[in-house]
Structure formats: C-alpha cells, structure tokens
Backbone as CSV, one residue per row, in Angstrom:
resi,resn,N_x,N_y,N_z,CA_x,CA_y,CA_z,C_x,C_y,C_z
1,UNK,-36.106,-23.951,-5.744,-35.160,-22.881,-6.087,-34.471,-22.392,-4.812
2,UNK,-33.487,-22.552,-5.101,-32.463,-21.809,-3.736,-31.998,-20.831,-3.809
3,UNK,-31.792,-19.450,-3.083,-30.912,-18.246,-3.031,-29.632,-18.029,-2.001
4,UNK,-28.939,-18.026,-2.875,-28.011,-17.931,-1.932,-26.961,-16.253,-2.090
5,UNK,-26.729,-16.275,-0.753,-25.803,-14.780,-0.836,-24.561,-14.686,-0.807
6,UNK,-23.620,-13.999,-1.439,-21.939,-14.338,-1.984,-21.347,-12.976,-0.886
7,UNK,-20.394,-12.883,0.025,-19.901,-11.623,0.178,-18.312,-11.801,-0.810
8,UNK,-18.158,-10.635,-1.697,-16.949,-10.909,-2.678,-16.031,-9.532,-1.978
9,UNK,-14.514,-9.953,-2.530,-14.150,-9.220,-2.650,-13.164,-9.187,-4.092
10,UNK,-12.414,-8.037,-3.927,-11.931,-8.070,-5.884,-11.012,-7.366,-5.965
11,UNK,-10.469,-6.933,-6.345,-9.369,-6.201,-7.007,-10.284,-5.716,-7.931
12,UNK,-9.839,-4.206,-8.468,-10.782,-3.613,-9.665,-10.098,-3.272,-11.059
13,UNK,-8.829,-3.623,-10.655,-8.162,-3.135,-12.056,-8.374,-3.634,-13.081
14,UNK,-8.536,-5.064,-13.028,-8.317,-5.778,-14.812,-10.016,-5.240,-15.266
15,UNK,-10.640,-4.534,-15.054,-12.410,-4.860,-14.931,-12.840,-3.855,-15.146
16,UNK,-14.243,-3.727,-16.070,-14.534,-2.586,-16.568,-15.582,-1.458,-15.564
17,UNK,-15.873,-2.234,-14.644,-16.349,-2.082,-13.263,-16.884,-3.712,-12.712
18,UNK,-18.609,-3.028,-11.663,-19.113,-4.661,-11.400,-19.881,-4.809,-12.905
19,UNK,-20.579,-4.136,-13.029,-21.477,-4.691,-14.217,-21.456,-5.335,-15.217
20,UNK,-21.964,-5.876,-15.996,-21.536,-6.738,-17.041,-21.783,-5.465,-18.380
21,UNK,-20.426,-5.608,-18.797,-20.561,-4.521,-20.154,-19.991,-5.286,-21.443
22,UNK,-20.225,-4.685,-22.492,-20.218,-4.775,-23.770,-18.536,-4.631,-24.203
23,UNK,-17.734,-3.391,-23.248,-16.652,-2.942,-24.143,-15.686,-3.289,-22.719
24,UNK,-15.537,-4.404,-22.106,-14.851,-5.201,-21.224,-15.080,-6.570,-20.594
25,UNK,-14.231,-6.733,-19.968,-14.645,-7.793,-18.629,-15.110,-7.072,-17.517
26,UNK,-15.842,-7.985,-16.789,-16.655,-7.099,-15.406,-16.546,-8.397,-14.845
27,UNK,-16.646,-7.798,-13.110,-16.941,-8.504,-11.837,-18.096,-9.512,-12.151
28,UNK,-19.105,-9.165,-12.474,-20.517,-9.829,-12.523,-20.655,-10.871,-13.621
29,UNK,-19.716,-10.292,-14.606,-19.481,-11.547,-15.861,-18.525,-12.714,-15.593
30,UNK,-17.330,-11.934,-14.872,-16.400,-13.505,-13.846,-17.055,-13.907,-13.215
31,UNK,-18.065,-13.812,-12.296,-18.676,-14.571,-11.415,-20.051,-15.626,-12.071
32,UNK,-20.166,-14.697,-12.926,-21.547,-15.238,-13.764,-21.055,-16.709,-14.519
33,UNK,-19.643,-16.573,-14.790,-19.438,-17.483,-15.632,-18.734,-19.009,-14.681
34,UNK,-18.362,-18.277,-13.628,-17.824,-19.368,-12.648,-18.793,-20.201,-12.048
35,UNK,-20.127,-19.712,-12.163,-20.787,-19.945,-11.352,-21.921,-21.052,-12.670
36,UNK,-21.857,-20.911,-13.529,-22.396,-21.093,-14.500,-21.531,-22.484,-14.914
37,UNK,-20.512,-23.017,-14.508,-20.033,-23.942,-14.954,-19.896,-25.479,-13.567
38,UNK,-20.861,-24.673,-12.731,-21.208,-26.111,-11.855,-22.997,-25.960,-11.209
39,UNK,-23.582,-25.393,-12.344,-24.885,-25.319,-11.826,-25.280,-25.664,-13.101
40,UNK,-26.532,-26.370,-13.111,-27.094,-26.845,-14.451,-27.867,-25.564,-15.175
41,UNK,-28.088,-24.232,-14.823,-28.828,-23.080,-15.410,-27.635,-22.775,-16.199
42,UNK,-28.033,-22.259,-17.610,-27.402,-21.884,-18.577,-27.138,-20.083,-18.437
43,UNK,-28.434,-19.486,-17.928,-28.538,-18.221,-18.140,-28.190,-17.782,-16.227
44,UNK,-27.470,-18.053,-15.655,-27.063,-17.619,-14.283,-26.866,-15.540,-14.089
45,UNK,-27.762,-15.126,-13.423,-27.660,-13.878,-13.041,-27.236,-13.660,-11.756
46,UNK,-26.345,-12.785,-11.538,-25.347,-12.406,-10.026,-25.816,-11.083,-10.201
47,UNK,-26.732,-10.701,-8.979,-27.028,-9.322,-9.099,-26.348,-8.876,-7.544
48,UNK,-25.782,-7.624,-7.616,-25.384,-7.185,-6.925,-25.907,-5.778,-5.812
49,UNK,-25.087,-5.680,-5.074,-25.987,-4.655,-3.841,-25.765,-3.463,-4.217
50,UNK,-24.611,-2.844,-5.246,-24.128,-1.896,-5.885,-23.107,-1.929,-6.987
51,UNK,-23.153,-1.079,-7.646,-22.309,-1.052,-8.953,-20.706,-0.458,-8.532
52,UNK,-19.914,-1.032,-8.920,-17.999,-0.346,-8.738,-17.894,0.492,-10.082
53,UNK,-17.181,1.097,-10.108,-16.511,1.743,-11.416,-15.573,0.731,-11.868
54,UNK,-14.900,1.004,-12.871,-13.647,0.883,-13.443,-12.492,1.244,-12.504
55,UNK,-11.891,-0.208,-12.317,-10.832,-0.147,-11.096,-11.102,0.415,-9.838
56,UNK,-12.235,0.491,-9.183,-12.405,0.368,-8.198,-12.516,-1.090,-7.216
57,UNK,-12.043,-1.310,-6.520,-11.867,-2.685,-5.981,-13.352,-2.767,-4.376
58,UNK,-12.981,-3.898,-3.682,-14.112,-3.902,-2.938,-13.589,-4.927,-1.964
59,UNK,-14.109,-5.026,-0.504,-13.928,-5.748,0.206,-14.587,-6.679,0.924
60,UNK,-16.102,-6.213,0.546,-17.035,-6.725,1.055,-18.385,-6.374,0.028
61,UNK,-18.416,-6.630,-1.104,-19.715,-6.650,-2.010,-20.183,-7.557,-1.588
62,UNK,-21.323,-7.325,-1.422,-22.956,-8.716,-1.534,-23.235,-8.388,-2.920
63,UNK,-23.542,-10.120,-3.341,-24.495,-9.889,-4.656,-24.947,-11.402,-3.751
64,UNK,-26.469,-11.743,-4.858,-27.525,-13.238,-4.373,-27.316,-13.548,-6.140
65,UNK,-27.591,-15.111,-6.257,-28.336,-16.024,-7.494,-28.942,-16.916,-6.864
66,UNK,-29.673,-17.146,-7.797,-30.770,-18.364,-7.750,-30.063,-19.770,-8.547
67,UNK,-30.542,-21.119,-8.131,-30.009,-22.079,-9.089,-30.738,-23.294,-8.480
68,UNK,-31.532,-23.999,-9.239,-31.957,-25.244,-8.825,-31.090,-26.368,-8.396
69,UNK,-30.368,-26.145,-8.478,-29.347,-26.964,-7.776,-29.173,-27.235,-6.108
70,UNK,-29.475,-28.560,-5.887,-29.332,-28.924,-4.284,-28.279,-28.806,-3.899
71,UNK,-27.419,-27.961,-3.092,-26.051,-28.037,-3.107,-26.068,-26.963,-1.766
72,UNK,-24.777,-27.152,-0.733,-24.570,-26.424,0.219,-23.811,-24.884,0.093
73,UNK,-23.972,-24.232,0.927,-23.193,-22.803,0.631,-21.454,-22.865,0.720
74,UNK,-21.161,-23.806,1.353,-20.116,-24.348,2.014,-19.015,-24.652,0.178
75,UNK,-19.986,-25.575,-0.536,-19.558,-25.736,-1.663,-19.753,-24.863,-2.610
76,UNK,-20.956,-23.924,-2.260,-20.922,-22.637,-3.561,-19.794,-21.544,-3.167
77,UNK,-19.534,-21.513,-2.160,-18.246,-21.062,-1.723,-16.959,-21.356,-2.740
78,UNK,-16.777,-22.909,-1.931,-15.330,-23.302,-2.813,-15.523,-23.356,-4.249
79,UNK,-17.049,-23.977,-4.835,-16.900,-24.212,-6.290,-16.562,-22.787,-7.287
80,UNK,-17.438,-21.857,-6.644,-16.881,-20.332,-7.378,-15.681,-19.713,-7.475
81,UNK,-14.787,-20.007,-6.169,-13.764,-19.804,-5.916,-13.050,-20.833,-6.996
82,UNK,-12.930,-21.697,-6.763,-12.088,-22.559,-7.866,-12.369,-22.564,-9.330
83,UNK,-14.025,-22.443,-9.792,-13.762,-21.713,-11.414,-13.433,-20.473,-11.997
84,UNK,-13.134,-19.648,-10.783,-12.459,-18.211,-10.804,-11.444,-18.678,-11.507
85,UNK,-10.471,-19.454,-11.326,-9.443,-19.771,-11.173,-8.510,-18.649,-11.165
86,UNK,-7.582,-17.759,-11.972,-6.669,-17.112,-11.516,-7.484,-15.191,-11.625
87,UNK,-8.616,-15.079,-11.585,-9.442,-13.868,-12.032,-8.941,-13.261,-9.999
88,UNK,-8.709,-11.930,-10.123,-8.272,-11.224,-8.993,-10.127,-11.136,-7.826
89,UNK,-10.371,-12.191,-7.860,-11.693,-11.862,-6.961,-11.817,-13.262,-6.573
90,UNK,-12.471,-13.028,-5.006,-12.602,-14.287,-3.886,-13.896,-14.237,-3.281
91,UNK,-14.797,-15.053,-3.173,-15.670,-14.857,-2.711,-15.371,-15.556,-1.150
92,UNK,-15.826,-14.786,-0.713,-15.224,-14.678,0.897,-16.235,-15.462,2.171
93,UNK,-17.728,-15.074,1.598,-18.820,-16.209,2.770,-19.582,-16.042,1.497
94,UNK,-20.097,-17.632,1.772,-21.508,-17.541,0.941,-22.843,-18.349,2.288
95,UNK,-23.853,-18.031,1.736,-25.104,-18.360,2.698,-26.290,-18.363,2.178
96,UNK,-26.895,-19.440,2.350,-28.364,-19.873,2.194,-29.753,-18.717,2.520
97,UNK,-29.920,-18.302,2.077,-31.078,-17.240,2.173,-32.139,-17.120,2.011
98,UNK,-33.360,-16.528,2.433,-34.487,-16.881,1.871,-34.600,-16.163,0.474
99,UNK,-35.680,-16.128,-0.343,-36.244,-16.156,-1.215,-36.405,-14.375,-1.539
100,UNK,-36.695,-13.537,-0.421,-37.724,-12.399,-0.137,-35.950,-11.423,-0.256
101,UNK,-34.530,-11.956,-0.219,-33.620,-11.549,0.329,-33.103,-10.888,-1.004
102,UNK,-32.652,-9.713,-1.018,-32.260,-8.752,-2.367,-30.818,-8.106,-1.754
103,UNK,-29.932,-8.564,-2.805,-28.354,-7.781,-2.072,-29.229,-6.311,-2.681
104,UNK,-29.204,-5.637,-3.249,-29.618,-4.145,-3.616,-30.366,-3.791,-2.724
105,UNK,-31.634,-4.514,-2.923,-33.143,-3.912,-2.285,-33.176,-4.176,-0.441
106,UNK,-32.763,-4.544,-0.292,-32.673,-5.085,1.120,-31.716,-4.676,1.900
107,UNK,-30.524,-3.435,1.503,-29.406,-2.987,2.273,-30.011,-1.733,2.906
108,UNK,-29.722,-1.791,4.282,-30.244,-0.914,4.840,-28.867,0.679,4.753
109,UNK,-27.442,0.181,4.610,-26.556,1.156,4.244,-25.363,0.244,3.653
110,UNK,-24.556,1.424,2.900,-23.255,1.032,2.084,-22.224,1.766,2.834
111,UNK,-20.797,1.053,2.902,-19.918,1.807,3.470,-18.588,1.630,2.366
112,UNK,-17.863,2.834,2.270,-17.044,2.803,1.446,-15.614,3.696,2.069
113,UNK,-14.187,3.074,1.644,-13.262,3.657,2.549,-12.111,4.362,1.312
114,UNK,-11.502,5.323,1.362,-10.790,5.628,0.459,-9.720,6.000,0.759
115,UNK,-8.498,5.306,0.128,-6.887,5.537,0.413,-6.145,6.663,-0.097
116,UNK,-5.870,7.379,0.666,-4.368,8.553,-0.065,-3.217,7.599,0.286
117,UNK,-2.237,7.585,-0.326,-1.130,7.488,-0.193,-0.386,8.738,-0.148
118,UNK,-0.126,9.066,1.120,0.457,10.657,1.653,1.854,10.745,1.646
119,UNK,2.545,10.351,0.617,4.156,10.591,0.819,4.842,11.225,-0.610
120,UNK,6.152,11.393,-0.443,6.950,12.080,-1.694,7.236,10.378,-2.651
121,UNK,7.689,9.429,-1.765,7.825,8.440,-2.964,6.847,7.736,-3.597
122,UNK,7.249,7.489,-4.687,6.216,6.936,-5.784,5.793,5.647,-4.888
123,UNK,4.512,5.002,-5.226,3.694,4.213,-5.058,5.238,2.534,-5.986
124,UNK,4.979,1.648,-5.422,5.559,0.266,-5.492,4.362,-0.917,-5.632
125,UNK,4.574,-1.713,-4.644,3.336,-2.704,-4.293,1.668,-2.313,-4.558
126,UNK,1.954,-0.614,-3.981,-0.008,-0.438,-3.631,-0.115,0.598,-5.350
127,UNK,0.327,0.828,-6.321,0.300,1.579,-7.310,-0.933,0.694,-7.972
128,UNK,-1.830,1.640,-7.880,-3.143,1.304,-8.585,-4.144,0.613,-7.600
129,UNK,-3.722,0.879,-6.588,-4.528,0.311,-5.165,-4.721,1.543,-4.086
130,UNK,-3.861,2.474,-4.475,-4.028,4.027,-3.279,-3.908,5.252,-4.743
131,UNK,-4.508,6.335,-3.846,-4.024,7.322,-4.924,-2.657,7.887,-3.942
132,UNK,-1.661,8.224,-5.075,-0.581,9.001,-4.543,-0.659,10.311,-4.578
133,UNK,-0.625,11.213,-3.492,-0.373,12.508,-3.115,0.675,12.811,-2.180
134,UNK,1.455,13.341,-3.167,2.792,14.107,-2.357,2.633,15.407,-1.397
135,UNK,2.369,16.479,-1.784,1.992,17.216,-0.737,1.142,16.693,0.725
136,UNK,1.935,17.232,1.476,1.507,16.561,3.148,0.197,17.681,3.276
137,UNK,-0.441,16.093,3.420,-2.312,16.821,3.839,-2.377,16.739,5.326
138,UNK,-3.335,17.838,5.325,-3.775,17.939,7.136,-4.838,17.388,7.699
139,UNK,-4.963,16.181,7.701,-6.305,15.148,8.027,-7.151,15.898,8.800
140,UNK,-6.919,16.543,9.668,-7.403,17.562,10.526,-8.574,18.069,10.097
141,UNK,-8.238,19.456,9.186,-8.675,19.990,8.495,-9.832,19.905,7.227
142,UNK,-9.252,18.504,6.475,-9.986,17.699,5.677,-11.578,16.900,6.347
143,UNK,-11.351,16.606,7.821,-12.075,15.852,8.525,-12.975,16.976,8.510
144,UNK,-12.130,18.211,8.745,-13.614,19.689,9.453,-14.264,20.037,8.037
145,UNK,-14.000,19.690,7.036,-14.479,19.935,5.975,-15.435,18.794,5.671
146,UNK,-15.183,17.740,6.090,-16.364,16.793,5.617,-17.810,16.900,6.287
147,UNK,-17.260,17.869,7.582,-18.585,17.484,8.165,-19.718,18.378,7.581
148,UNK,-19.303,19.072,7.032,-20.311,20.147,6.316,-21.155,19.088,5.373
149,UNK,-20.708,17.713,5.086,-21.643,17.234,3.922,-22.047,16.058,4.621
150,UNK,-22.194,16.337,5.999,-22.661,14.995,6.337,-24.158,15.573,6.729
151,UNK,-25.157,13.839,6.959,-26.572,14.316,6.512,-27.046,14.544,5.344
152,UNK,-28.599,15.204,5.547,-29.125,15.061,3.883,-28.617,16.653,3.303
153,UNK,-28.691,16.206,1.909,-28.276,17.241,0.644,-28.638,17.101,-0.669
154,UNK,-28.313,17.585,-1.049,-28.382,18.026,-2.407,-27.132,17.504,-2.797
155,UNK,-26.794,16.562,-3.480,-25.936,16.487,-3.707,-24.772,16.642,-5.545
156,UNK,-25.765,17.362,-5.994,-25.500,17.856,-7.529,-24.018,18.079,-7.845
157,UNK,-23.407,18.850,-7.095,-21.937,19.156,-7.445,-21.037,18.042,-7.154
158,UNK,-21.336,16.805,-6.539,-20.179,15.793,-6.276,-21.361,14.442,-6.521
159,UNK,-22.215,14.807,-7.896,-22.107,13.802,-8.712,-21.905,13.820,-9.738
160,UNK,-21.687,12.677,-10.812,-21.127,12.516,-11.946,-21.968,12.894,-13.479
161,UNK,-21.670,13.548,-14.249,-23.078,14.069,-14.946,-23.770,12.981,-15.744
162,UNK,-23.150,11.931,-16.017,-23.464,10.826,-16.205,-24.783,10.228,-15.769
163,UNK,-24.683,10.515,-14.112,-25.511,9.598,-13.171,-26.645,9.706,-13.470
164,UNK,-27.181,8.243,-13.442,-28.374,7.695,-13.444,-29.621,8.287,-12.312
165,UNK,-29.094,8.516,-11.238,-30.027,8.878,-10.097,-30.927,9.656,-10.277
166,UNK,-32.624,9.128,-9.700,-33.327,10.363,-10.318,-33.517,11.872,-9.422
167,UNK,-32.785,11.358,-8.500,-32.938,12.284,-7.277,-31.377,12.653,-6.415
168,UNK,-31.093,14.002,-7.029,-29.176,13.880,-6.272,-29.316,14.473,-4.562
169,UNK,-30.639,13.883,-3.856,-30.583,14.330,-2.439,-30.292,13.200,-2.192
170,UNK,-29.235,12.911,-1.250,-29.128,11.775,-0.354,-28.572,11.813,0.910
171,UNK,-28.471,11.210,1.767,-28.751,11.283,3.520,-26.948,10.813,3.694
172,UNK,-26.274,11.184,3.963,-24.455,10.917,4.307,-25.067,10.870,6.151
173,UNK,-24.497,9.655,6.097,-24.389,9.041,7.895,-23.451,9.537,8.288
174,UNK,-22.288,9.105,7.787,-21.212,9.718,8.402,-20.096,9.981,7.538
175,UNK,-18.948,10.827,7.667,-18.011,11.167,6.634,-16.664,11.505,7.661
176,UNK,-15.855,10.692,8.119,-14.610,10.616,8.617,-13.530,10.684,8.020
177,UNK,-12.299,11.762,8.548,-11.074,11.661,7.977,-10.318,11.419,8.795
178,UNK,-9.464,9.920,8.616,-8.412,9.691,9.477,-6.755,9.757,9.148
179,UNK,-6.037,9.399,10.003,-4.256,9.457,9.323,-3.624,7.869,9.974
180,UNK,-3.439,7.087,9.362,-2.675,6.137,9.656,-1.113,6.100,8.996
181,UNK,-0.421,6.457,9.727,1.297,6.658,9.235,1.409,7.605,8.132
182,UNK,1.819,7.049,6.667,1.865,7.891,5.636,0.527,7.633,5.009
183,UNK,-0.658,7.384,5.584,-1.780,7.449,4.864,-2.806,7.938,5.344
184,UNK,-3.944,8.625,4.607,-4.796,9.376,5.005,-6.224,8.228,4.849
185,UNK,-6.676,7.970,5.695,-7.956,7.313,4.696,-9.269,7.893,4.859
186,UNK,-10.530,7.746,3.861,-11.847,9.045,3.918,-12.920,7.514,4.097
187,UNK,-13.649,7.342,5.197,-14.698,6.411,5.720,-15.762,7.532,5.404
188,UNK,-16.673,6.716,4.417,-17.959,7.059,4.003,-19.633,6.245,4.261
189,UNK,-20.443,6.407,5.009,-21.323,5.612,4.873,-23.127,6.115,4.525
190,UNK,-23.743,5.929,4.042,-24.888,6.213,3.150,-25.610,4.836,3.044
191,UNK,-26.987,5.095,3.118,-27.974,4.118,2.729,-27.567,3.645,1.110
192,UNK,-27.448,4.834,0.137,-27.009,4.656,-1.021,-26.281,6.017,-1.870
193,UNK,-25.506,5.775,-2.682,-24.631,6.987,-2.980,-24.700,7.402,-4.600
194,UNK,-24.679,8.074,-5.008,-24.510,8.861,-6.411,-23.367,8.669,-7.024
195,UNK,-23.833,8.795,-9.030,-22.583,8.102,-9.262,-20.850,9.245,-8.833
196,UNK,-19.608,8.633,-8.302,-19.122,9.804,-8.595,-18.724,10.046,-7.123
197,UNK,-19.987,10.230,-6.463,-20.064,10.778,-4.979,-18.206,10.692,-4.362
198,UNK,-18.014,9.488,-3.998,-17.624,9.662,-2.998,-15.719,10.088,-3.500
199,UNK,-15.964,9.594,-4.555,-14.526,10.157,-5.521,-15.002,11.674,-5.513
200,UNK,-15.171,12.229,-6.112,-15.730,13.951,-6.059,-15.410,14.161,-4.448
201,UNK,-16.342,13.792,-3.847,-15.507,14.051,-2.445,-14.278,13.855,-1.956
202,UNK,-13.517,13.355,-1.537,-12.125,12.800,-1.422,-11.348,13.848,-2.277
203,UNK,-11.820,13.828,-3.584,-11.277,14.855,-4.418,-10.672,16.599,-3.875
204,UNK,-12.293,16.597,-3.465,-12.607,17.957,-2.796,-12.009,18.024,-1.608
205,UNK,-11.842,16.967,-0.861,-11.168,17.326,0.576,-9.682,17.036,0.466
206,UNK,-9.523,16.369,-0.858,-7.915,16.516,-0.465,-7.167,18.263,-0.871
207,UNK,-7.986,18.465,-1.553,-7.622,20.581,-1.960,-7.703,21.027,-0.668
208,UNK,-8.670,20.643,0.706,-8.167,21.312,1.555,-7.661,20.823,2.342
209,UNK,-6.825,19.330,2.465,-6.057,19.120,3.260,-4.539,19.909,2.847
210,UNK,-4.398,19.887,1.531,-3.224,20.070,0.775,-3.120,22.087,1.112
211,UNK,-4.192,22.712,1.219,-3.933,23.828,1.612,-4.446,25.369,0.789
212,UNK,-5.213,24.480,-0.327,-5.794,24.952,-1.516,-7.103,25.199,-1.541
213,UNK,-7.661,24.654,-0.327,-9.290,25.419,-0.128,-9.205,25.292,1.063
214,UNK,-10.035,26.388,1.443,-10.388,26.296,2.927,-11.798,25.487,2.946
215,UNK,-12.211,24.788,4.629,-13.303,23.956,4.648,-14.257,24.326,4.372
216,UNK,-14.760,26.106,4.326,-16.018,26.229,4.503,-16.307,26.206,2.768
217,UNK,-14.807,26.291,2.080,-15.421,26.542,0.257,-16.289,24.895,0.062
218,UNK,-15.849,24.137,0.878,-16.188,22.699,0.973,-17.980,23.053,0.753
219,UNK,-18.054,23.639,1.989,-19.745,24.088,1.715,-20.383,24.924,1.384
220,UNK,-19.276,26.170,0.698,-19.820,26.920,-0.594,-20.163,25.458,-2.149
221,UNK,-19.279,24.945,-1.718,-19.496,23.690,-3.219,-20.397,23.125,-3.602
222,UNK,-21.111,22.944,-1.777,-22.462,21.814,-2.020,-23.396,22.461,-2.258
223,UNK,-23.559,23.916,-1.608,-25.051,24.656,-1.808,-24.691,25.972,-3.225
224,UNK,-23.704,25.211,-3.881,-23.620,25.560,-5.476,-24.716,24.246,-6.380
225,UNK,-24.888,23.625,-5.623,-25.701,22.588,-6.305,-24.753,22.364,-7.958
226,UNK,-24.363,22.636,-8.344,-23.421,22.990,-9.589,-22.100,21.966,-10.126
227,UNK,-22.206,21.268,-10.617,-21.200,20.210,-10.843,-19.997,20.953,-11.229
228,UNK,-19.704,22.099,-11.370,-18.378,23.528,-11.973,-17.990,24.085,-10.599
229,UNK,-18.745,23.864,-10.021,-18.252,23.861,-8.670,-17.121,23.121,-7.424
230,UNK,-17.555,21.872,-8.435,-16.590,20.689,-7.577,-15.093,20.726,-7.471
231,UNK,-14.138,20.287,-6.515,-12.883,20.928,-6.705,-12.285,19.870,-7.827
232,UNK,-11.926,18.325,-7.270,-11.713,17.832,-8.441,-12.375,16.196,-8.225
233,UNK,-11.950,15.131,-9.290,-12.516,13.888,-9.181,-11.269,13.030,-8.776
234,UNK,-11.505,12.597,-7.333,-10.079,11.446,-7.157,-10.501,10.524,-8.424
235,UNK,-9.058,9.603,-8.753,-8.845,8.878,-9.389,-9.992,7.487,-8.332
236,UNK,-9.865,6.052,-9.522,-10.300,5.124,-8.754,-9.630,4.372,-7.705
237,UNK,-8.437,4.241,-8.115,-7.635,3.503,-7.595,-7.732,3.363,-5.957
238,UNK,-7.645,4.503,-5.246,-7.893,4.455,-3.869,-8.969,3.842,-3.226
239,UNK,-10.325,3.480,-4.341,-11.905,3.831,-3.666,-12.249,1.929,-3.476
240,UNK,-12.276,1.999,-1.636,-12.728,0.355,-1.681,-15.120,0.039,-1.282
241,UNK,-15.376,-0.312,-1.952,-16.670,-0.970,-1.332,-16.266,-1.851,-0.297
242,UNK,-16.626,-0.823,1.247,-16.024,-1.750,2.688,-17.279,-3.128,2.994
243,UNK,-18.836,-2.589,2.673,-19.529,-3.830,3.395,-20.446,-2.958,3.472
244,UNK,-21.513,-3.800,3.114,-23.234,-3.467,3.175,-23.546,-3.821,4.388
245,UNK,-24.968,-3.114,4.809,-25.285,-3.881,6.347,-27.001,-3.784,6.091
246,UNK,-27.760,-4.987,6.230,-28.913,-5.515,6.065,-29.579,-5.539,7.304
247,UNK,-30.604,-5.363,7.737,-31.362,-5.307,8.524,-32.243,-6.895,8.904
248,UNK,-32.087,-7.094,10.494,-32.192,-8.374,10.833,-33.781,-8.677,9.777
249,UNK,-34.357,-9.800,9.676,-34.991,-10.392,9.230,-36.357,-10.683,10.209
C-alpha cells in the first residue's frame, strides 16, 4: 500500500465546499473521482488537512490516499491532473509518503489569506475571487485591531453557530493587515481554526477599517464571548487556504 500526498489548489466557486456532500459537487468528490479512474480501488478516499466552505478557493490544500497501485508521484501528479479534465482545480506537487503521514492529523499550522478589493469600481476578472468594498479602509487601523485577537481565546463570537468544534478556544499565531495598491489583504495563521473564524474576522475588521468601529470594540467583541456580538460575516469569495506546514519527520 502506498500513500501519497497531493498539494491542490482550486477555485471554490462551482463547489459546495472541500467535502463530499449530498446537495452538490465538492473538491474531494472531483478528486475522488479522478483519481478513481487510473487506480484499480473502486472506493478511493482523499482526505484532506481541512475543510473550505462554499466558494472558498485554496492555494495550497494537502489532502493523502492510499492505492495499491505501483506507480510514481510524478504520474499521480499528471494522471489526476488530466482526469480533472476541465474541473477548476490542479494538483500542484504530489509525493510519496510514509504510511504514519495524515494531511489533518499531522499539520502542525494552517495559514489562510483574505482579499478586499478596496475600490469604487465594480469587480471584472476577480468578481467572485475578492470581496468588493468601496469605502476606503485604513489598513492601519484594521491591523491595530487584529492584534487584540491574536494568541489564545475564546473564540465564541467569530464562530459560526453551526460549528462543529468542541472547544471555541484556539491559539491565533499571527493576524496581519496589509495594503497592496487597491487591495487590502488579512494573513491569518493558527494550528487550526473554527468554523466561520476567519470570515467573522475580516468581517469585523473591515467595520473598523471603514470607520464604523473603533479597534478596541474589536476586543469588546471577543470577551463578549457572544456570537450577537460579532460585527459582520465577510462573504467567501475573498477567503484563500494559503498552505499547511508539517513538522519535519
């Protein structure tokens, strides 16, 4: 039995997120099935290092499968890539791994980057790839507001009530706000994140880049523990999965 590890990336729009669901197409079901049509296993599982939403895209997901199949990474590369055929996702490196190797269980952190599109004209090319915000944000400001949620927390009010997690404390490494031309972008990194998290955030800091909260309501929000608290939920469109990072072996 061989394991091998996929780094993908995707586009998130046509897709009901990564997971394989009932009431769409998903990331994990295109791959499952590409992958399923040059390996002799009928039942092929692509498990992944984390779950996307709905239209959230990614640049660097790890997921691993198993497949008795003697075959190089070199070719599980191209062969996935080519039964994709026109599906908006590329698998970018693949690699031979041991056995003991878990894209989920084995990431030591997740990093995730999120786009404003900071101008008055409508979105063209990147529409459904950035969120658009017209009012001119003050990256500045937004940045002094993140730092209040970096480190461990509580993180109840900027998760999703949905979420699965049994525990909403989690450890934020770091939380950066930068400005590149007409764009703002929010660098997030965490061992692992809540559902929601980092949209709820972005959310929340664009109210005070825009001029509508000040930073410290940022950390009246969090030690509301209170999901009625939160300012609002960015859309998906902006939110990329940048790249997991695993710990040497």
């Amino acid at each position: 039995m061989s394991r091998f590890k996929l780094t993908i990336e995707y586009d998130g729009r046509p897709y009901v997120g990564w997971q394989r669901q009932d009431n769409g197409p998903s990331v994990q079901q295109a791959l499952e099935k590409a992958i399923e049509r040059f390996v002799p296993e009928q039942d092929i599982r692509v498990s992944g290092s984390g779950r996307t939403d709905a239209g959230v895209h990614a640049y660097g997901q790890v997921a691993h499968f198993d497949t008795e199949r003697d075959i190089s990474s070199d070719k599980v590369q191209g062969a996935i890539n080519y039964h994709l055929g026109r599906e908006p996702i590329a698998v970018v490196g693949a690699e031979l791994v041991d056995e003991g190797f878990d894209a989920r269980f084995s990431a030591s952190a997740r990093h995730y980057i999120y786009k404003i599109c900071n101008r008055r004209a409508p979105l063209t090319f990147d529409r459904g790839l950035k969120w658009h915000v017209k009012p001119q944000l003050d990256e500045k400001l937004m940045h002094a507001a993140a730092q209040y949620l970096v480190g461990k927390h509580d993180f109840t009010t900027f998760r999703h009530v949905h979420c699965q997690s049994k525990d909403p404390v989690k450890t934020m490494d770091y939380l950066r706000v930068e400005r590149a031309g007409s764009e703002v972008h929010v660098f997030a990194g965490a061992r692992s994140f809540l559902h929601h998290q980092i949209r709820s955030i972005t959310g929340t800091l664009m109210l005070v880049g825009a001029g509508k909260w000040l930073p410290e309501d940022v950390k009246r929000a969090l030690e509301a523990k209170d999901r009625s608290a939160l300012g609002i939920n960015a859309p998906p469109d902006g939110l990329y999965f940048d790249r997991v990072d695993y710990l040497p072996e």
